[in-house]
Structure formats: structure tokens, C-alpha cells
N, C-alpha and C positions, 0 to 999 in steps of 0.2 A: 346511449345510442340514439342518434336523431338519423329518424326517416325520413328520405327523401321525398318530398312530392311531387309528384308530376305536374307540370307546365300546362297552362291554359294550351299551349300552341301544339304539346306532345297528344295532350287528350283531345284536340279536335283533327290533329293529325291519323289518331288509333278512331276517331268515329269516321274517318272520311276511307280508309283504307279496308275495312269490313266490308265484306261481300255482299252483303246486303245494300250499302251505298251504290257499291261500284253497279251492281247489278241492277238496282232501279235507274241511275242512269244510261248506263246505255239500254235499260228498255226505253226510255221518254225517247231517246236518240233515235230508235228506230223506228218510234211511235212517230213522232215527227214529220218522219222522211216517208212513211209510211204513207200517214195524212197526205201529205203531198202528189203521193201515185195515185191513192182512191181519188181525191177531188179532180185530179184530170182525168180520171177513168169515165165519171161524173161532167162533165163538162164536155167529154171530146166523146164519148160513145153514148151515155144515157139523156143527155140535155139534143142531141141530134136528134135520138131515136122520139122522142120526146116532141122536137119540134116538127114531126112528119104529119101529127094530128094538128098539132096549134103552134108556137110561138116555141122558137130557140132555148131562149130562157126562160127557165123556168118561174125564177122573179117578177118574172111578166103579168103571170094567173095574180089573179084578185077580185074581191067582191065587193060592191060595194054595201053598206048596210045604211049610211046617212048621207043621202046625197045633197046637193048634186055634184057627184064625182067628176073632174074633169082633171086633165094636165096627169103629169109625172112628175116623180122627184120629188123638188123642194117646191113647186109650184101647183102641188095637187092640189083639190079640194076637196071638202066630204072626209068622209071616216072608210076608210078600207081594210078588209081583213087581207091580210098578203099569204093564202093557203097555196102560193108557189113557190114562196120563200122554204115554208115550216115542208111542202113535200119534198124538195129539194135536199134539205137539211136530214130528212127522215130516209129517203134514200141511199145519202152520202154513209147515214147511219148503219143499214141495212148491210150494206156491199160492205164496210168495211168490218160487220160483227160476222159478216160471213167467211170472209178470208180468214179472219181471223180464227175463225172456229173450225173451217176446213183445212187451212195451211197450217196450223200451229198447235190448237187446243185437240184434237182430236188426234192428228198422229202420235202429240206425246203421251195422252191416255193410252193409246193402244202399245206404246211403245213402255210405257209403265206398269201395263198389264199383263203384259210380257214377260219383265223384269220380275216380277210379283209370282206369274206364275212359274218362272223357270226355278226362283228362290224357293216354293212351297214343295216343288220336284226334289229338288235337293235337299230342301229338310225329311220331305218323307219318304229318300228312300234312305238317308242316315239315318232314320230311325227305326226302317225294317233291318237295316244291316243292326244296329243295335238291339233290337228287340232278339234278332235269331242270333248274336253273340251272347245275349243274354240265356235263352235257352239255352246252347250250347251248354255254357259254362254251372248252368243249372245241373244237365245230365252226368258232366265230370265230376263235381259234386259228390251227386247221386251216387254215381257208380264208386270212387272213393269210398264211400260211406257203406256200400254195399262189400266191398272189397274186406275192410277192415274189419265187418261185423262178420263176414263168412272166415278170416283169417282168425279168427277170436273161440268163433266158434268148433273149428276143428285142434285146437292146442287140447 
């Protein structure tokens, strides 16, 4: 008897087809699209609000440390640290680990906490109903046992 083996193309079809695959892609997929709503969130409401104190962009802030700093771009001079770039970036961070924790991470705990405590209801009230089935049948027992021994003793 010869076993068949399966196909390089069969077994990377059964690894692409697991829910685990499927399921981290369309998270990246949403991640993605996602990225895309926070950075104009970032861009159209916080980089404005932002430039009410200083400069639009954020990319703009900079320091210099070796000067002499002059020009932008490709045509600057000097050594600059760009801390409007990194708060910029730190921002985009911010907003989007907050959505993320408030829209997403946080409903489905409470929503698994839920699930958790409605399951531990149900086990423990199947277990009172068992515990007093079990009594029950303790007492019928009992009473059997008492029945038999008073039948015994009056012959």
C-alpha cells in the first residue's frame, strides 16, 4: 500500500486557507486603510490646530545643534535635530493606539467579560441544580435503606 503525499501546491493551499492566515490579512487590510484615516486625521485637524501657535507642518520645528543652519531640504546646512518630524510621528502614534484601544480593544474585553461571566452563571447554577439532585437522591437512598431495615425488623 503506497501513501499518497500531498503536493507542495495542496499544502500551501491548506497553510493559506487557515483562519489564522485569512484573519491576519484582513487585519493588515484594515490596518492599512486605517493608517490612512489617522494620518489625515493628523494632517487636516492636529497639524492646523498645531499651526495656530507656529508653522502648519509640523516637519517644519527643528533645532539646530552645529551650525550655521541655513536653507531647507537638500540645500541646508549645519546638523539639525527634526523634533517636528519624531512629534509628528509620536502623535500619529498616539491617536491611532487610542482608537484603537477605545474602538476595538476595550469593547471586545468587556464584551469577553461578559461572555466569561454569563458562562460561570451557567456553570454555577448547573451545579447547584446538581449538588441539590444529588441531595435529593442521597435522601431516597436514605429513606430505601430506612424502609427496608423497619420492613426487616417487624417480620
Amino acid at each position: 500500500m503506497s501513501e499518497k503525499k500531498p503536493s507542495v501546491l495542496e499544502g500551501f493551499k491548506a497553510f493559506l486557507m487557515r483562519g489564522n492566515v485569512v484573519d491576519l490579512a484582513v487585519a493588515v487590510v484594515i490596518g492599512a486603510a486605517f493608517t490612512n484615516i489617522v494620518n489625515s486625521v493628523v494632517k487636516g485637524i492636529i497639524n492646523p490646530l498645531v499651526g495656530t501657535i507656529g508653522t502648519k507642518n509640523l516637519d517644519g520645528y527643528s533645532s539646530c545643534i552645529k551650525g550655521p543652519c541655513t536653507g531647507t531640504g537638500d540645500s541646508a546646512t549645519g546638523v539639525r535635530i527634526l523634533w517636528g518630524s519624531v512629534l509628528g510621528a509620536t502623535l500619529t502614534f498616539l491617536i491611532t493606539a487610542a482608537v484603537v484601544y477605545f474602538l476595538m480593544v476595550l469593547p471586545m474585553s468587556k464584551y469577553l467579560a461578559r461572555m466569561e461571566a454569563r458562562r460561570k452563571a451557567k456553570e454555577g447554577t448547573h451545579e447547584v441544580i446538581e449538588v441539590t439532585e444529588l441531595e435529593v437522591l442521597k435522601e431516597i437512598r436514605d429513606a430505601l435503606v430506612a424502609q427496608r431495615g423497619s420492613g426487616h425488623d417487624g417480620r
